[in-house]
N, C-alpha and C positions, 0 to 999 in steps of 0.2 A: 253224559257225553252228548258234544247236542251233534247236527244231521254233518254226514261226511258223504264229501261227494267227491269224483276222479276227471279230470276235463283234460282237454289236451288242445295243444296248440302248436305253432313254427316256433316258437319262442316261450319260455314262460311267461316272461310278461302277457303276451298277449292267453297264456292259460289260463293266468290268475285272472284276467280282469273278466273273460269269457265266464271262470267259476263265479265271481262276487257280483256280477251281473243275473246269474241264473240263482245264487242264494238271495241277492236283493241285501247284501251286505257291504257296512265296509272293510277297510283292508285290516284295520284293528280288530275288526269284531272277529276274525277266523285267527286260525293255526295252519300257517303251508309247510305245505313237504315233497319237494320235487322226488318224484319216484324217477323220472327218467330223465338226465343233464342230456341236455343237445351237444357236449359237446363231448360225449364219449360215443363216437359213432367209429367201428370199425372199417376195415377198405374194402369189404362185399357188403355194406351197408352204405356207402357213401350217393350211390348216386336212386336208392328211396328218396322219398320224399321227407322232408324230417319233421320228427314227431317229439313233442315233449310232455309227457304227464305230470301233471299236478293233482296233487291231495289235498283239500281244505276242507276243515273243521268248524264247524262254529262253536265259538266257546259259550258253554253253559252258563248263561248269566242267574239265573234264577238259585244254581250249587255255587255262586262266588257272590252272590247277593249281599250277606255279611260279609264278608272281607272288605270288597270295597267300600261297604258302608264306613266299615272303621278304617281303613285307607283313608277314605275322604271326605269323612265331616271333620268341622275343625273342631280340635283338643279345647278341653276348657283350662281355663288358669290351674287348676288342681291336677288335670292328667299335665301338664306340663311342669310343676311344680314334683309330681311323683314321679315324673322321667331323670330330670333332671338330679334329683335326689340317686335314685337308684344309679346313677349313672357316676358319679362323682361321689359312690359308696366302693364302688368298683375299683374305678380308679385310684383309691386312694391305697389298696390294697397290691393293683398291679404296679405302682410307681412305686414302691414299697421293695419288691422285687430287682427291680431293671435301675441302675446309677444313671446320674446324670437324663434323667428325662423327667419332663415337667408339664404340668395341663394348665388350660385356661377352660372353662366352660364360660358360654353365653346363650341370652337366649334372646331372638331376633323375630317379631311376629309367631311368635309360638313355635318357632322350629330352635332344636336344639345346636347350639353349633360350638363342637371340641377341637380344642387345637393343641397337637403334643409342642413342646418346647424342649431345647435343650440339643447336648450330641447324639443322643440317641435316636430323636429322634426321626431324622431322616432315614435310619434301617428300619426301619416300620412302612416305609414307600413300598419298597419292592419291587420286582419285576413290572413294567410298565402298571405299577398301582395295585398288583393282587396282592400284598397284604393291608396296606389300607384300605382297600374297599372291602377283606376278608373282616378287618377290625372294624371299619362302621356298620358292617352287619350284624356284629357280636354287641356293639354299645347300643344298635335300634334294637335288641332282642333282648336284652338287660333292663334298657331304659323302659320299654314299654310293658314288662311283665306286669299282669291285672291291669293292664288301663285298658278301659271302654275302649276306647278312640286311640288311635294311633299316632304318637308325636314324632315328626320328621326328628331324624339326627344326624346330623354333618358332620364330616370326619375330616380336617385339614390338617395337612405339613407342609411346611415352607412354602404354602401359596400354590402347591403341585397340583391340584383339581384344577384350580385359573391356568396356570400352564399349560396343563393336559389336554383342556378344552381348545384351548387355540391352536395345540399341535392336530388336533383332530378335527376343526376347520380348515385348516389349510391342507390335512391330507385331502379332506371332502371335494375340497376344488381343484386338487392335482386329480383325483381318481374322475372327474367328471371332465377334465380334458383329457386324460387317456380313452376314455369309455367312447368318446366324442368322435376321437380321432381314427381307433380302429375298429370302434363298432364291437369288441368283446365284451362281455360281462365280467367282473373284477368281482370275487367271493373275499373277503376280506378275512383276518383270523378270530378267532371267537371273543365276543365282550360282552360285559356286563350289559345291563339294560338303560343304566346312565351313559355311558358309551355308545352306546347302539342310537339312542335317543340324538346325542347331538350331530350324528352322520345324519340321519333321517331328517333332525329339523334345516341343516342346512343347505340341503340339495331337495328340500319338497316342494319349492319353486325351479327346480332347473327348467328350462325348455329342454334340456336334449338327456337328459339321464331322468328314471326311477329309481326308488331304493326299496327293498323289502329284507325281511330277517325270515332264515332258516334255520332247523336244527333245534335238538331240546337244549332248555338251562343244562349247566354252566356253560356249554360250548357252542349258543349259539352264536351264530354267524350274520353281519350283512351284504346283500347283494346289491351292487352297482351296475348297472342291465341301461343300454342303450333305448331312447322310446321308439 
């Protein structure tokens, strides 16, 4: 576990960035955990001064040194070759199972990329995407068993990742003209880390919003915090 420290500020924004200036990190390198929301103040606390604690962590790079090794060097022809295999050994078993649904596998730059076909399968989406992104974690943990190196695997129905993405563009820029306009911070409800990603990339140029992620896996959360 690497050094954890407790800082406080009027606002977290300004806790966090007071912590990652005093670790000499950045905002990826930590783990934050608001111990105290500014905006749970009772009516014999309101007119203190207001106070907000933050928790940040630095994450242990030397105990995830392998992981991300095989994260991110690129696969050779043969790990991608034994993904691919393993993965479309799988499938050939669970469409065996389930009528009317049907696979295409392909592979694009050494990333593995599945696409169901058929009636079925659009109930494999789910609830804004928790079973398909449940099932592209089951085919990257199939496909990759014994390989050195880690080969990406994408998991598509009916174009709904491309969809997905641009509804969560367009949420990014409605939540940063509210953020804008009354100055609250917007906690949004819990996502995936491919989800959390495309809020983050498309508001990391705002002038007038930050964004950070709170809360453990699976439920973590993003914050939209006025600057």
């Amino acid at each position: 576990m690497g050094k954890t420290i407790i800082v406080e500020g009027k606002t977290s924004t300004e806790a966090i960035e007071k912590g990652l200036k005093e670790l000499k990190c950045r905002r990826d390198d930590v783990d934050i955990k608001i111990l105290e929301n500014e905006d749970k103040r009772s009516f014999f606390s309101i007119l203190e001064p207001r106070v907000v604690k933050v928790e940040l962590t630095v994450k242990d790079v030397k105990e995830n040194h392998e992981f991300h090794e095989k994260m991110y060097k690129e696969p050779s022809d043969e790990d991608v070759e034994k993904c691919k295999n393993n993965i479309e050994t799988f499938l050939k078993e669970f469409t065996a199972i389930l009528e009317n649904l049907e696979y295409k596998i392909t592979v694009n730059n050494k990333d593995i990329n599945v696409e169901f076909l058929g009636e079925k399968s659009l109930d494999l989406i789910g609830y804004r995407g928790d079973t398909i992104n449940a099932m592209q974690t089951i085919l990257s943990s199939i496909g990759n068993k014994n390989n050195q190196v880690r080969v990406r695997v994408l998991l598509d129905i009916a174009n709904y990742k491309e969809k997905r993405e641009e509804t969560l563009k367009e949420l990014a820029k409605k939540l940063e003209k509210t953020v804008k306009r009354n100055g609250k911070k917007i906690i949004l409800e819990p996502m995936n880390s491919y989800e959390r990603k495309i809020i983050h990339t498309e508001l990391q140029n705002s002038e007038y919003v930050t964004t950070y992620s709170i809360g453990e896996e699976p439920r973590r959360k993003v914050v939209v915090e006025k600057k």
